[in-house]
N, C-alpha and C positions, 0 to 999 in steps of 0.2 A: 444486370445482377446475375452471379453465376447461381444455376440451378443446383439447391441441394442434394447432394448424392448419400443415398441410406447405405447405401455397399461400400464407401470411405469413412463414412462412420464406423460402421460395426466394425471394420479393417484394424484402424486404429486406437480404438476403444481402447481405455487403458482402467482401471479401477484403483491404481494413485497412480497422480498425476501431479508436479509440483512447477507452482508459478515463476518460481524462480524471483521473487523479490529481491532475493538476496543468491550468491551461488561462490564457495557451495554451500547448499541448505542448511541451516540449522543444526541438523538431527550429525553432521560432520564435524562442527566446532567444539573448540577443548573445552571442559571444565575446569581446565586449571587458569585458564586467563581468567586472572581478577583482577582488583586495583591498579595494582603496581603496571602490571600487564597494559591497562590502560592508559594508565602515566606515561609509562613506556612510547606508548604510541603516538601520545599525542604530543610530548616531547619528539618524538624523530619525526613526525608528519609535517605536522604545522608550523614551523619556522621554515621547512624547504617551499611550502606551498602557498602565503601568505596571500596571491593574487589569487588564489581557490575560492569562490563564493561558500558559505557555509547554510546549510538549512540546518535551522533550530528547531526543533520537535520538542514538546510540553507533552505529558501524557497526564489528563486527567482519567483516571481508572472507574469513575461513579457514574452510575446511572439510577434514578427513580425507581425504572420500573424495565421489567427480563424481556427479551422480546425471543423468542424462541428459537430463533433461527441463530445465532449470536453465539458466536466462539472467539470474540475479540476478549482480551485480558480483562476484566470489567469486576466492578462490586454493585450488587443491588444495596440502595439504602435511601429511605427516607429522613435519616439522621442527619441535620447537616453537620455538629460535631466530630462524625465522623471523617466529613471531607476538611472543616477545619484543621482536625490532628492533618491529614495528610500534607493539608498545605504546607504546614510548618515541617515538615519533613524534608517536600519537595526544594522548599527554600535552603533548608540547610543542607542540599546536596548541591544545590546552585552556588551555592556557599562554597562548601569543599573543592567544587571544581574551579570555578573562578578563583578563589585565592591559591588553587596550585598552579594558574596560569597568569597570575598576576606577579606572581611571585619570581615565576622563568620569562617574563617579560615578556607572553604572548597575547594578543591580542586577535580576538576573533572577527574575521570578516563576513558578516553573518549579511546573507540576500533577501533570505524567508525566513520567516516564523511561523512554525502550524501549532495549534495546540488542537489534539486530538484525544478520543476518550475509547470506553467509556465515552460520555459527553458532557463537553465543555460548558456547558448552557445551565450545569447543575449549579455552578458558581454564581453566587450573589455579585452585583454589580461593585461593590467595594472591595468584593476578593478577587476579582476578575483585574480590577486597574492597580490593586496592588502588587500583582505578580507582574502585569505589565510595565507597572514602572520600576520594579525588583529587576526586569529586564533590561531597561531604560537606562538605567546605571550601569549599566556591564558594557555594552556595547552599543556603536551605531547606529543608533535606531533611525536616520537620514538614508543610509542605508539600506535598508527595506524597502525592496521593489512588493513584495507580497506577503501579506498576516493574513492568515486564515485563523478564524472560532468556527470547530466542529460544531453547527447548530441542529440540535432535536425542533423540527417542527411544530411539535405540542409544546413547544416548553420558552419560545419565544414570541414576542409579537414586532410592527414595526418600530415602535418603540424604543425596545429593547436592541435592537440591529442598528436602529443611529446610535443609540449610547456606544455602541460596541464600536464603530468608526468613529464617532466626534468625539470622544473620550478615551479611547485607549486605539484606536490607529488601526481596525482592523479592515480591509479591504477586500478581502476574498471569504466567502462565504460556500461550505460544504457539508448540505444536507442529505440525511439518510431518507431519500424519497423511500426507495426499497421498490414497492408496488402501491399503484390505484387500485388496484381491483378492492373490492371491502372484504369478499370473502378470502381471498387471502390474507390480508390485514388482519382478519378475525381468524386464522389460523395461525398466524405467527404471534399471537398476541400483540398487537401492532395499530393499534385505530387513528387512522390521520387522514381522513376525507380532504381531498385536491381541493375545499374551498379554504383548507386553512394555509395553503402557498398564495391563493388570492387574498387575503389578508396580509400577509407578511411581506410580501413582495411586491411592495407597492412604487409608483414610479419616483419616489422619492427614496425609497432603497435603492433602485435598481442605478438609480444615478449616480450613487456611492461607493458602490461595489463595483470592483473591477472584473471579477468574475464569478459567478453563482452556477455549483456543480450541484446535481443531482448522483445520485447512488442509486442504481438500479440495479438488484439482484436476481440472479436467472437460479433457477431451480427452487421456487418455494413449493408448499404444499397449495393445489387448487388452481396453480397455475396452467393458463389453456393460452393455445394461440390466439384465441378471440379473444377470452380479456388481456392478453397483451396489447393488441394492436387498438384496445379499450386504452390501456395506461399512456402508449405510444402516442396518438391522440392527444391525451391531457398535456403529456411532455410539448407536445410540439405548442401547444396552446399557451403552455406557461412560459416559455420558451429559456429554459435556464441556458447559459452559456458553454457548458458544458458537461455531457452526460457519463458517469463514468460505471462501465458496466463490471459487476463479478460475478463469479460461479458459487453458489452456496456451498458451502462443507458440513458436510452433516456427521458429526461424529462424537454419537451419542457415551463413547466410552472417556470423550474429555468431557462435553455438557451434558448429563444426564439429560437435563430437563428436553432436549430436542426431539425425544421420544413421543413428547406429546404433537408433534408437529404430524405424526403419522397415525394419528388415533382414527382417522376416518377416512384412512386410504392412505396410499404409496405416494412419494414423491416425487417428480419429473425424470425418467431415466432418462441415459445419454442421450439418446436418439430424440427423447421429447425435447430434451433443456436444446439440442440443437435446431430443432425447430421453432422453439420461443425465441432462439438467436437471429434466426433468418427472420422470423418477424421483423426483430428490433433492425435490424440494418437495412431491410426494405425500405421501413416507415422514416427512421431517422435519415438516410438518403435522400427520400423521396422531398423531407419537409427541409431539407438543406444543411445539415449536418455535413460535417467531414471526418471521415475516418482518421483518425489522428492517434492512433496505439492498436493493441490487442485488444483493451477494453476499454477504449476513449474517442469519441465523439463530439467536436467540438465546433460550433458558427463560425463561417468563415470572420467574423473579427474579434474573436477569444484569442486571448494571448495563448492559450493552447497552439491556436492554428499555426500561429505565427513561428512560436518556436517550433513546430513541428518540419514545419517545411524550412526553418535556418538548420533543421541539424542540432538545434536544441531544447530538446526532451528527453524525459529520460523517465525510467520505472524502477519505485520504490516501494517502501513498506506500507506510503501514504497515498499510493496511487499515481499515477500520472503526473507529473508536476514539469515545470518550466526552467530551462535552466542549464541543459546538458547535465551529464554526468555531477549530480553536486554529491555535495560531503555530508552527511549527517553526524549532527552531535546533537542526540537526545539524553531528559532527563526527566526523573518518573519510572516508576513501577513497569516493567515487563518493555520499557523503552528499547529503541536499537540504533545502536550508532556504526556508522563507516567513516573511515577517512579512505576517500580516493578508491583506490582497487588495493589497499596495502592491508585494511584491519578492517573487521568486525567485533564488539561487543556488543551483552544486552545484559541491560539491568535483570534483578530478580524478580519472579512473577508476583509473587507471594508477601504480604506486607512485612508480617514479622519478621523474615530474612531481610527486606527492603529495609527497615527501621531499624535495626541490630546492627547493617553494617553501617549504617549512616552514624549510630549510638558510639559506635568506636573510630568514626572520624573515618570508615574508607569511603569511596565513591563504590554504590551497590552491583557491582559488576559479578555476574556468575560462569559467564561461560562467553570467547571469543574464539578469531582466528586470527593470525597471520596468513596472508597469502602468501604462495611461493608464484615465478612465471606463469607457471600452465594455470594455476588457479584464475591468475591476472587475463589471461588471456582469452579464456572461456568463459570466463564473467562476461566480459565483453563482447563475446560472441551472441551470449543470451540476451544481454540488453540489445545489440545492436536489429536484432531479431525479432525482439516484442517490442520495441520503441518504433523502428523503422521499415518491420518487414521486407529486411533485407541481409547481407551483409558486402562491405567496399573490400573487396581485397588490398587496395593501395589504403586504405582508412588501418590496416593491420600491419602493412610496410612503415608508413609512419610512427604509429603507436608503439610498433614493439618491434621494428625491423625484421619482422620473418614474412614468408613467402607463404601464404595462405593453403595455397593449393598443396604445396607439401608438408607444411606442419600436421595440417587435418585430410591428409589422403584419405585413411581411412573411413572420415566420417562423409569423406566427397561419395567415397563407394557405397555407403547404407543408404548414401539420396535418393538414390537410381532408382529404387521403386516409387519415390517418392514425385520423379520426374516422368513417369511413367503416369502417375496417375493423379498429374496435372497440379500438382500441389507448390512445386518450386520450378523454376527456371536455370539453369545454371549457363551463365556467359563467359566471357574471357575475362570481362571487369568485378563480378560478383554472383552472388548468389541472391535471387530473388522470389517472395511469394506469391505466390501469384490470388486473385481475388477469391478465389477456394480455398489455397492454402493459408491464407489469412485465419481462417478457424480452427486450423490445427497448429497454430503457433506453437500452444506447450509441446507438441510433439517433435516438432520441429526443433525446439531448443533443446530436448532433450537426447540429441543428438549427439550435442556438443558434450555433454553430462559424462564425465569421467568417473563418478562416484556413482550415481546410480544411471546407467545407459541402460538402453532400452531393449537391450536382452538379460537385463536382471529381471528376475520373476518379481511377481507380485512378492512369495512370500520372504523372498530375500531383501525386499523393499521395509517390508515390515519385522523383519527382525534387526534391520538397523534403528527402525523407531524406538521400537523395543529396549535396546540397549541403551538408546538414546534417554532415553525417560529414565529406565532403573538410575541409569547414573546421575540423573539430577533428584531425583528424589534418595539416594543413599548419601548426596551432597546436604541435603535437608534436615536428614536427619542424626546428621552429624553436626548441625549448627546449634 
């Protein structure tokens, strides 16, 4: 295990920082792709691509109850009425879009199914198979190597998890562990004591489920190295299939309420949250884990592992998933869809823009891209980067016929400190990170970052947000 270095921290320290789910980011994409726009695309994508596996993304938007830490698109409510109206919403945008593809004679070749939230667990078991079998009619459901239900821990039992496989087909199961520790828990408003995974995950679950992902979040409030390697511990004990780790975002000017996460002290700076990291990769190492992403961690017989070391995995909106490069076409509130390396859209966050366009028959689209080459090409540098901690120079001759080392001179020459201070490797076959540089992946992919590179200042960084936001909210309110 390489020793952490506090002088490569502070070095590269950045105070935004973008994961790149998507590239380029968000805060770049047009507001004028709407509907048609999307029509558009999936008209010119999907008849050339037909052999493309498709991942289906469901976005349920509700949850119960806030948990503080939480900047995921979401509605609190204990109405369920309210998730009723939504369903019917959701239906009649599955609606719109299936019969504009029924209509052009295309036919989706759908691999995965995730329905994510918000959480999915908010759904009664009649509304749950209803949407499943709403799905069931559209497409090949034989098909399906993997359905994940986003499951909230509190909100299920075993029970409820064979319903969800013997009754509507689900197979992969993805819980927001977050943290063990309690006082953490009780500072993120969050209370879910490790014995209620020993209830739920029982060996008659675990015989059903192909793969059970835990969520562990680094940077809460209260978090210490000790009770990490406390939570680390329980992880290895429960022993979910695969762990998938992220970095908290704290950004009280979109969630108000995460303010209160800092009522009784600061929360993990860089230097701390990288010391909870090194924890987590000591322990999860030590108990047999494999490195298998940026922030994924998976037994050697998780389908993770497996596509990791074929060269197919890949990183998305949904995390780590299997698959190579797949396609998204999501539907739902604040969803995000890609075809290929060609388009981005994303539904609108907001319900009444969500319901209004659905009310006049479009599919709820507010803002996308086209990619041009170089877009196409640096996406893939980014994926190739935080999927494989690497990049093939012949993997860039194939894909797009250019010569790696001379397209990206430039960004060859900003390495050189970076080789210097043991964080990449550079050969004659590729570019490689090395077990250090494995931590500083976002910095590394932001390299390849044509739109915001790493000699844009912070507040250049933030006047593109800036912009970015006015114009979806003058978008708003104009609707």
């Amino acid at each position: 295990m390489a020793k952490l270095n506090t002088d490569l921290i502070k070095k590269y320290h950045q105070d935004l920082v973008f994961n790149y789910a998507e590239y380029p980011t968000k805060d770049h994409w047009s507001f004028d792709c709407k509907d048609n726009f999307y029509k558009n695309a999936l008209l010119d994508w999907l008849p050339k691509n037909k052999d493309k596996k498709i991942f289906f993304y469901v976005h349920i938007p509700f949850c119960e109850q806030l948990c503080w830490f939480c900047t995921c698109s979401k509605f609190i409510t204990k109405d369920y009425e309210r998730v009723k109206e939504y369903l019917s919403y959701l239906f009649r945008e599955i609606d719109i879009l299936f019969n504009f593809l029924q209509k052009n004679n295309i036919t989706l070749n759908v691999g995965t199914v995730f329905f994510g939230g918000g959480s999915p667990t908010i759904l009664n078991r009649d509304d749950l198979k209803s949407l499943v079998d709403k799905l069931k009619s559209l497409f090949d459901w034989s098909k399906i190597d993997f359905f994940t239900v986003e499951s909230d821990p509190r909100r299920v039992d075993e029970e409820r998890l064979i319903y969800n496989h013997e009754v509507c087909g689900a197979n992969r199961i993805s819980f927001g562990m977050q943290d063990f520790d309690e006082e953490v828990q009780r500072r993120v408003n969050r209370i879910q004591p490790s014995y209620l995974f020993d209830k739920i995950l029982t060996p008659k679950v675990r015989k059903v489920y192909k793969e059970i992902a835990f969520d562990l979040l680094i940077g809460q409030p209260g978090q210490t190295p000790e009770g990490m390697e406390k939570t680390c511990d329980e992880i290895l004990r429960l022993k979910p299939t695969l762990v998938q780790l992220s970095l908290m975002a704290y950004k009280p000017w979109v969630a108000k309420y995460q303010v209160q996460m800092v009522a009784e002290g600061p929360l993990p700076d860089f230097l701390e949250r990288k010391n909870l990291l090194e924890v987590i990769h000591r322990k999860l190492k030590a108990g047999g884990y494999v490195r298998t992403g940026f922030e994924c961690y998976s037994l050697p017989n998780s389908p993770m592992t497996k596509a990791f070391k074929e060269g197919e995995a890949h990183y998305g909106a949904s995390g780590h998933q299997t698959g190579g490069r797949v396609n998204f076409i999501a539907v739902g509130s604040s969803s995000m869809s890609n075809l290929g390396n060609d388009y981005y859209v994303q539904n609108f966050y907001d319900l009444p823009s969500y319901k209004k366009a659905i009310d006049e028959g479009h599919l709820p689209c507010f803002r996308g891209l086209k990619l041009n080459m170089d877009d196409k090409i640096r996406q893939h540098a980014t994926q190739q980067i935080r999927s494989y901690f690497k990049i093939d120079y012949a993997n860039f001759k194939d894909q797009f016929n250019i010569d790696f080392k001379d397209y990206f001179n430039e960004e060859i020459k900003y390495l050189d400190e970076m080789v210097k201070d043991g964080l990449v490797i550079i050969k004659e076959d590729g570019i490689f990170l090395t077990e250090i540089g494995q931590d500083f992946t976002q910095n590394i992919m932001n390299i390849f970052d044509k739109y915001d590179p790493p000699n844009k200042t912070y507040k250049e960084r933030l006047e593109t947000i800036k912009k970015s936001k006015k114009a979806q909210a003058d978008i708003l309110e104009r609707l």
